[in-house]
LOMI-527880 format. One record per residue (C-alpha): residue number from 1; residue in one letter; x, y, z. Coordinates in nm, 3 decimals. Layout:
# residues N
(pt NUM,"A",(X,Y,Z));
...
***
This chain:
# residues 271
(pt 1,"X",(-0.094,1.251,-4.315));
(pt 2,"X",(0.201,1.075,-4.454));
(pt 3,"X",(0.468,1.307,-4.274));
(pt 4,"X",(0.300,1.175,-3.966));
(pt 5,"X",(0.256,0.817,-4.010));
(pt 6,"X",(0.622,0.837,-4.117));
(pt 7,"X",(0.683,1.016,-3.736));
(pt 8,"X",(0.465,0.804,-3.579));
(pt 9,"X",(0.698,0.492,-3.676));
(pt 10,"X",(1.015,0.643,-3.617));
(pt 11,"X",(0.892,0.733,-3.255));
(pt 12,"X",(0.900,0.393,-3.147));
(pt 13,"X",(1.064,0.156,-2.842));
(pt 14,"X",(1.272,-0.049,-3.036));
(pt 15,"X",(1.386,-0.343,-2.824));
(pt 16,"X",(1.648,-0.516,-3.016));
(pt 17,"X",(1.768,-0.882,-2.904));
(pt 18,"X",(1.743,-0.779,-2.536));
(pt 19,"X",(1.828,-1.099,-2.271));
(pt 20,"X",(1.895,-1.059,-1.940));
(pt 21,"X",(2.072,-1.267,-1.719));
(pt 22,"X",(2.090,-1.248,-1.287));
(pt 23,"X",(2.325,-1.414,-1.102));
(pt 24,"X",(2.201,-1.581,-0.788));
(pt 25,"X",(2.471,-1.724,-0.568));
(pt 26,"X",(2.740,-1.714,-0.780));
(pt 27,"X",(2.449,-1.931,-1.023));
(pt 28,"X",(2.392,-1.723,-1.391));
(pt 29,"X",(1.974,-1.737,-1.477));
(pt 30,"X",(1.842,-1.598,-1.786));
(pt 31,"X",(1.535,-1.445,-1.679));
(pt 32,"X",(1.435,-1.329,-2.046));
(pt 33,"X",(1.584,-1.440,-2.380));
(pt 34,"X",(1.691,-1.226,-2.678));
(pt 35,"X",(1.384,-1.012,-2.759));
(pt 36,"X",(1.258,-0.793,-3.078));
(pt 37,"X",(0.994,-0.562,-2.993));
(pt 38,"X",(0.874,-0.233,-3.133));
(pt 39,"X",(0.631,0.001,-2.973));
(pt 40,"X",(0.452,0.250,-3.195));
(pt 41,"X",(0.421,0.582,-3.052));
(pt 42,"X",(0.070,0.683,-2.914));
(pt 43,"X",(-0.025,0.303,-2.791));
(pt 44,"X",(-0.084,0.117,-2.534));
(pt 45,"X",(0.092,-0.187,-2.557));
(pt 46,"X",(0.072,-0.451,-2.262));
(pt 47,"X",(0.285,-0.758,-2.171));
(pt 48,"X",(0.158,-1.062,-1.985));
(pt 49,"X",(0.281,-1.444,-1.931));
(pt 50,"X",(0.285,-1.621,-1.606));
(pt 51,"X",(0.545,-1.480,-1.325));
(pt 52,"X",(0.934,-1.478,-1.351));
(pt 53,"X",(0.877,-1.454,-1.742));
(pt 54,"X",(1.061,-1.125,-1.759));
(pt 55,"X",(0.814,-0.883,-1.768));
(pt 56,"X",(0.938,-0.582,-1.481));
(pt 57,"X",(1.271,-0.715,-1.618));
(pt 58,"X",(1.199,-0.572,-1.955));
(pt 59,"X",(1.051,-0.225,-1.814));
(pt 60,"X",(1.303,-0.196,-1.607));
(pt 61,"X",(1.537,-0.170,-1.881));
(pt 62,"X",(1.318,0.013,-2.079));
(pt 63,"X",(1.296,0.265,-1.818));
(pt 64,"X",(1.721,0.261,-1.782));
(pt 65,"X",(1.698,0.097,-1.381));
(pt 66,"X",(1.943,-0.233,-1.503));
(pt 67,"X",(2.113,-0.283,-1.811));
(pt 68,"X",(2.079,-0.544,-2.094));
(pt 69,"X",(2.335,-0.846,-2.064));
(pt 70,"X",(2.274,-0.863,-2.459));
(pt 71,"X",(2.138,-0.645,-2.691));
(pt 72,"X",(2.000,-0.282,-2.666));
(pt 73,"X",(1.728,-0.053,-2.665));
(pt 74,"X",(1.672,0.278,-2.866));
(pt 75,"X",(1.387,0.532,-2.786));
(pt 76,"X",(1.348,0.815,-3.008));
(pt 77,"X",(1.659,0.720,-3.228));
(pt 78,"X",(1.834,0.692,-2.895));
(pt 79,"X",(2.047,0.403,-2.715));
(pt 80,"X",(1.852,0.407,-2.359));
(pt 81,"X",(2.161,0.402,-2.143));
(pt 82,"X",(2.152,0.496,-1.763));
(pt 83,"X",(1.794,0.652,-1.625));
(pt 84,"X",(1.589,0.723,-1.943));
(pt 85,"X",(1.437,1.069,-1.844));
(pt 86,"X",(1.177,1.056,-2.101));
(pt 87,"X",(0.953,0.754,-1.976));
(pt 88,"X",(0.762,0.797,-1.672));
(pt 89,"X",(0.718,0.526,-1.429));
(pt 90,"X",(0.432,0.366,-1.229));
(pt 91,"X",(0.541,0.082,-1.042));
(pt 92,"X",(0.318,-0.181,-0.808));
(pt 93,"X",(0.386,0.019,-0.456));
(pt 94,"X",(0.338,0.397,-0.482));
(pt 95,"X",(0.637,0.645,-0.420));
(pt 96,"X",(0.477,0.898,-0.208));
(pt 97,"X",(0.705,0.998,0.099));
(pt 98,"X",(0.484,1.003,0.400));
(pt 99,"X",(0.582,1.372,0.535));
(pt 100,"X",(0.496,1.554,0.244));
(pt 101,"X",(0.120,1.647,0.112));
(pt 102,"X",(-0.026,1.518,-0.210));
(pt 103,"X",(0.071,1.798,-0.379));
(pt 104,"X",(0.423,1.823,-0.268));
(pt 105,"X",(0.447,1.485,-0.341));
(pt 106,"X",(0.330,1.571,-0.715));
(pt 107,"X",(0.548,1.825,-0.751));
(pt 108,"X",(0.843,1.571,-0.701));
(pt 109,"X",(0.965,1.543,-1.056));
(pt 110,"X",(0.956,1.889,-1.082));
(pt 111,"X",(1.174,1.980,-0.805));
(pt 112,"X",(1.425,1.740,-0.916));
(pt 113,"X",(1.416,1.922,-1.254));
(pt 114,"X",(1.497,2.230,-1.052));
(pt 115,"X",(1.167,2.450,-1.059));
(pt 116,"X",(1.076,2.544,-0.717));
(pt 117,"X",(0.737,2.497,-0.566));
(pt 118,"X",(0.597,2.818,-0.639));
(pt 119,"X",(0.667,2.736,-1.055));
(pt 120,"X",(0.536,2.403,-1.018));
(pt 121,"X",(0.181,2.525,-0.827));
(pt 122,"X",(-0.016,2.569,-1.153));
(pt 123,"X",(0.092,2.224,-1.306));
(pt 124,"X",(0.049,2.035,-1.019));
(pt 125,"X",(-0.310,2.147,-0.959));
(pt 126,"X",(-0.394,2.116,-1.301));
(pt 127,"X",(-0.291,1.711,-1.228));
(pt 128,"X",(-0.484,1.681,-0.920));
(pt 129,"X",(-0.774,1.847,-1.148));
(pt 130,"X",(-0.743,1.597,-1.394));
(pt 131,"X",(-0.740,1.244,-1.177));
(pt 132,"X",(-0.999,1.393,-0.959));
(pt 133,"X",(-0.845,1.456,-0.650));
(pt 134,"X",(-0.771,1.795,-0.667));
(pt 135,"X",(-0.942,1.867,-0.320));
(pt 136,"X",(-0.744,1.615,-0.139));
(pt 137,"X",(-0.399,1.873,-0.217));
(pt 138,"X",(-0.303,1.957,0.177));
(pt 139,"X",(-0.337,1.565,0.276));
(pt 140,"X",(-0.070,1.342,0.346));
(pt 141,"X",(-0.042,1.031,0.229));
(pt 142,"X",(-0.200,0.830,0.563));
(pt 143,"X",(-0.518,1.043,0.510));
(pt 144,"X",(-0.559,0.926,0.169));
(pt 145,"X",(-0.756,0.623,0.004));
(pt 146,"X",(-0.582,0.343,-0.148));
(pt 147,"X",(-0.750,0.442,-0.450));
(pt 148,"X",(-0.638,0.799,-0.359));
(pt 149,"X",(-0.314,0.720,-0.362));
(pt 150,"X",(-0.279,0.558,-0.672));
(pt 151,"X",(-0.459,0.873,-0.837));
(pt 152,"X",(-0.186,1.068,-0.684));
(pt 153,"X",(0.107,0.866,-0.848));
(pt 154,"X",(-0.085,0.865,-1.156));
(pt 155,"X",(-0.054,1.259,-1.111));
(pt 156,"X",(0.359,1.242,-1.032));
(pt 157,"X",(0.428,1.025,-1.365));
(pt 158,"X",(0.206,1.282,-1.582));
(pt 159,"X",(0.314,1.614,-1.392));
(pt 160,"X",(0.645,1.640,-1.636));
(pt 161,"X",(0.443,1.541,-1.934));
(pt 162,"X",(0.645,1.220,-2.057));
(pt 163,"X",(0.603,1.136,-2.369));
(pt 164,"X",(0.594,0.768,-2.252));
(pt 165,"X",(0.480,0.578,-1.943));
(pt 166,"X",(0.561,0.232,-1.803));
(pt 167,"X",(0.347,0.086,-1.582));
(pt 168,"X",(0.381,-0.225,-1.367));
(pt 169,"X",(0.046,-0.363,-1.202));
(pt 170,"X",(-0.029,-0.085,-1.074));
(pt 171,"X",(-0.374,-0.160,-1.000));
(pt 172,"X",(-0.290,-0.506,-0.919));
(pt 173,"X",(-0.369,-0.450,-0.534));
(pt 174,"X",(-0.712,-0.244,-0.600));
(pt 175,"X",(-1.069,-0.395,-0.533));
(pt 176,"X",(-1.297,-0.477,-0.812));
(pt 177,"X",(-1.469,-0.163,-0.856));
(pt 178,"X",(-1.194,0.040,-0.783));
(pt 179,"X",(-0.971,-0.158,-1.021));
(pt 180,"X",(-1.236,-0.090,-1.319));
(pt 181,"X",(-1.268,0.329,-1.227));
(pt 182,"X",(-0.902,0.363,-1.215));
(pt 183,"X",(-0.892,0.178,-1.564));
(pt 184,"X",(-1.154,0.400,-1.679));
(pt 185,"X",(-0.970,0.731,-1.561));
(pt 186,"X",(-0.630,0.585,-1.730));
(pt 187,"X",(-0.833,0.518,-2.061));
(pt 188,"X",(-0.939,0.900,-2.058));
(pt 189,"X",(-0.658,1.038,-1.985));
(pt 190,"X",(-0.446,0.807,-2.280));
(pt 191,"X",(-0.750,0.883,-2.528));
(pt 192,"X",(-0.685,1.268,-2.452));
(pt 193,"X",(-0.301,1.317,-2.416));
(pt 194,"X",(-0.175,1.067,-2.723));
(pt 195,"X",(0.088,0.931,-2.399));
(pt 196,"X",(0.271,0.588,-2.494));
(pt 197,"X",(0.159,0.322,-2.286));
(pt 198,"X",(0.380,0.004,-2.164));
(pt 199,"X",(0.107,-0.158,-1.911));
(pt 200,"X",(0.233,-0.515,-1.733));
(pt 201,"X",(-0.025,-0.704,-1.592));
(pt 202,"X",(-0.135,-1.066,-1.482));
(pt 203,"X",(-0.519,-0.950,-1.570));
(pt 204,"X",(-0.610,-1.062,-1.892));
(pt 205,"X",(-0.947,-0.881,-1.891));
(pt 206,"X",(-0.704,-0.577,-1.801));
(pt 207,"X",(-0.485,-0.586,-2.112));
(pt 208,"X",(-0.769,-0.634,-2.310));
(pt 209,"X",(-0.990,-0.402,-2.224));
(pt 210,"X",(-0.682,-0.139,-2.231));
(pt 211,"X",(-0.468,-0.218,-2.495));
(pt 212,"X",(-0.382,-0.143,-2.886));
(pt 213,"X",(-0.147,-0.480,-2.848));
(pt 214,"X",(-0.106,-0.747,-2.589));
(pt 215,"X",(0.272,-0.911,-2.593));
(pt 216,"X",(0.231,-1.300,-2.496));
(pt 217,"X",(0.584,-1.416,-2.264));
(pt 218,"X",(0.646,-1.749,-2.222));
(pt 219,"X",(0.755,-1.897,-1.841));
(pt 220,"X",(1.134,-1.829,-1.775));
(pt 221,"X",(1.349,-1.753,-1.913));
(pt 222,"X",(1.121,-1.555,-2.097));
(pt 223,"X",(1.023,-1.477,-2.494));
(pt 224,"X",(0.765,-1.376,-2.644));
(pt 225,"X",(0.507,-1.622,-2.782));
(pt 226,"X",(0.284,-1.394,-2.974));
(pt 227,"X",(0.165,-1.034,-3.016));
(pt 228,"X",(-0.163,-0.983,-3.049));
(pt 229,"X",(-0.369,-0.715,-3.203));
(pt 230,"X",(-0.648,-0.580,-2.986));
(pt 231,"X",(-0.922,-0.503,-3.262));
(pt 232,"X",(-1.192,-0.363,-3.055));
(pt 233,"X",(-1.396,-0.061,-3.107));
(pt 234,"X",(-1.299,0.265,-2.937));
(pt 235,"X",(-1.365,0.426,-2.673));
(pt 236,"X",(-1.375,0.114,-2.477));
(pt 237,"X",(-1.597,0.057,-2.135));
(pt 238,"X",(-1.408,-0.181,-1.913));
(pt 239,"X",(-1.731,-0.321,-1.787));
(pt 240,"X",(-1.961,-0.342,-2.094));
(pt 241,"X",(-1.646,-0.466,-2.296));
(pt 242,"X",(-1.618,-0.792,-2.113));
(pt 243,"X",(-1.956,-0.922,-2.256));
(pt 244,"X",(-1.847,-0.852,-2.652));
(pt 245,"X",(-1.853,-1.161,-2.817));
(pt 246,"X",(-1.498,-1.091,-2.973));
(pt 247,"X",(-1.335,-0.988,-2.639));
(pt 248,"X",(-1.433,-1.353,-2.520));
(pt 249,"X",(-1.257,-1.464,-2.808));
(pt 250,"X",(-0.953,-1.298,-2.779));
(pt 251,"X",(-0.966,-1.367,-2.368));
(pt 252,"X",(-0.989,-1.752,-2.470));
(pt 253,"X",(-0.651,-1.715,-2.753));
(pt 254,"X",(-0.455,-1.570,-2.448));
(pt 255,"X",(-0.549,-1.806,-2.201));
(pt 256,"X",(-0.481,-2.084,-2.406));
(pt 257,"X",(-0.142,-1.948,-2.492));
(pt 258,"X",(-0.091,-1.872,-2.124));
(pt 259,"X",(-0.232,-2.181,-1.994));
(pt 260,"X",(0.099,-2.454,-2.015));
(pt 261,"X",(0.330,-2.213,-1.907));
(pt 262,"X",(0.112,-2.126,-1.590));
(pt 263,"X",(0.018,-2.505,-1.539));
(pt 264,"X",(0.418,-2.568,-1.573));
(pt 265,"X",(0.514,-2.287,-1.302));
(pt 266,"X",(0.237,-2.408,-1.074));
(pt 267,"X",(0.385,-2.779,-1.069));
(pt 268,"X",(0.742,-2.668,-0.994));
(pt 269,"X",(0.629,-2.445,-0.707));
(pt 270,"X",(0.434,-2.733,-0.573));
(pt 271,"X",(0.742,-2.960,-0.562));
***
């Protein structure tokens, strides 16, 4: 057991003193300010604060898309530098080309690793098995649900068995009830594969109801205000889970962390 607690924190995200700064129109803006962060391997850590905090910033460099203008990040006693192949990514809009089926679509990351369709057939189907859409294989992506759709990108980030996934609102655009069964399939599938789990979000029922930790960003230029520990039993129902008298306490902490910063961005938009 000690061996792999000792593993456990040595597998880690370590974000160290990370800013990022844009230039817009020959005009420098630090969208997020020197961060610390560590993510333990096996949870599922989320990240919320109003918009423009930094959030997809962060993941994006977590994930190797744009570099830090300070600072650096190490994954698996590695400097992330260029595409980090060992995170999978989920992002808002879903990256399924039109022309090719579900399956083909699955099989993506695959064929970019080089195995050809035929190698890929038993992984892929064993994907569409597990998000539940495994009879929807031959369909392109026009004939599919929204909710559908997002089952099948859940099935391209998992199909190369990262040991890590990022995930940016990716249910954001969902309906109620679909919102709360694709949060329910995500939960099953984390509980079952021990995957690392970097979730942002504007929902904070969502990172509740998900998460191990929720990581508080102020308004731009971003930093984090507060990490907070998510102490609720396991396994967790997203619907029951919102009537726990602690998960109303922890929703009323966050929102009153939350609250200036959002009240602030509101008023400058409005001018």
């Amino acid at each position: 057991m000690d061996w792999w607690l000792t593993q456990l924190e040595w597998r880690v995200i370590d974000v160290r003193g990370v800013s990022k700064t844009f230039s817009f129109e020959n005009q420098p803006t630090l969208a997020l300010s020197p961060t610390d962060l560590k993510i333990s391997t096996g949870s599922f850590v989320s990240l919320v604060g109003p918009s423009g905090c930094g959030k997809t910033t962060l993941l994006n460099m977590i994930a190797g898309l744009i570099e830090p203008t300070q600072g650096s990040i190490v994954q698996d006693d590695q400097i992330v530098s260029g595409i980090n192949t060992r995170v999978g990514y989920m992002t808002q809009q879903d990256n399924l080309l039109p022309w090719r089926t579900t399956a083909e679509n699955v099989a993506m990351p695959l064929l970019i690793q080089g195995h050809s369709m035929a190698s890929a057939k038993h992984r892929v189907t064993e994907m569409l098995q597990r998000v539940g859409i495994e009879r929807f294989a031959n369909h392109f992506p026009s004939q599919l649900s929204g909710g559908m759709r997002k089952r099948a990108s859940l099935a391209q980030v998992l199909v190369y068995d990262p040991q890590t996934i990022l995930m940016d609102e990716p249910f954001g655009a969902l309906d109620a009830q679909l919102k709360v069964s694709m949060q329910m399939q995500l939960l099953s599938l984390w509980e079952n594969a021990g995957k690392t789990i970097v979730f942002v979000t504007h929902d904070l029922t969502e990172a509740i109801l998900l998460s191990d930790q929720v990581v508080v960003f102020s308004g731009r230029p971003g930093q984090i205000k507060d990490i907070v520990s998510i102490d609720l039993p396991r396994p967790r129902d997203p619907i029951k889970g919102q009537f726990n008298t602690q998960f109303q306490m922890i929703y009323q902490n966050l929102w009153e962390m939350l609250a200036p910063d959002i009240a602030r961005l509101a008023k400058v938009e409005a001018s």
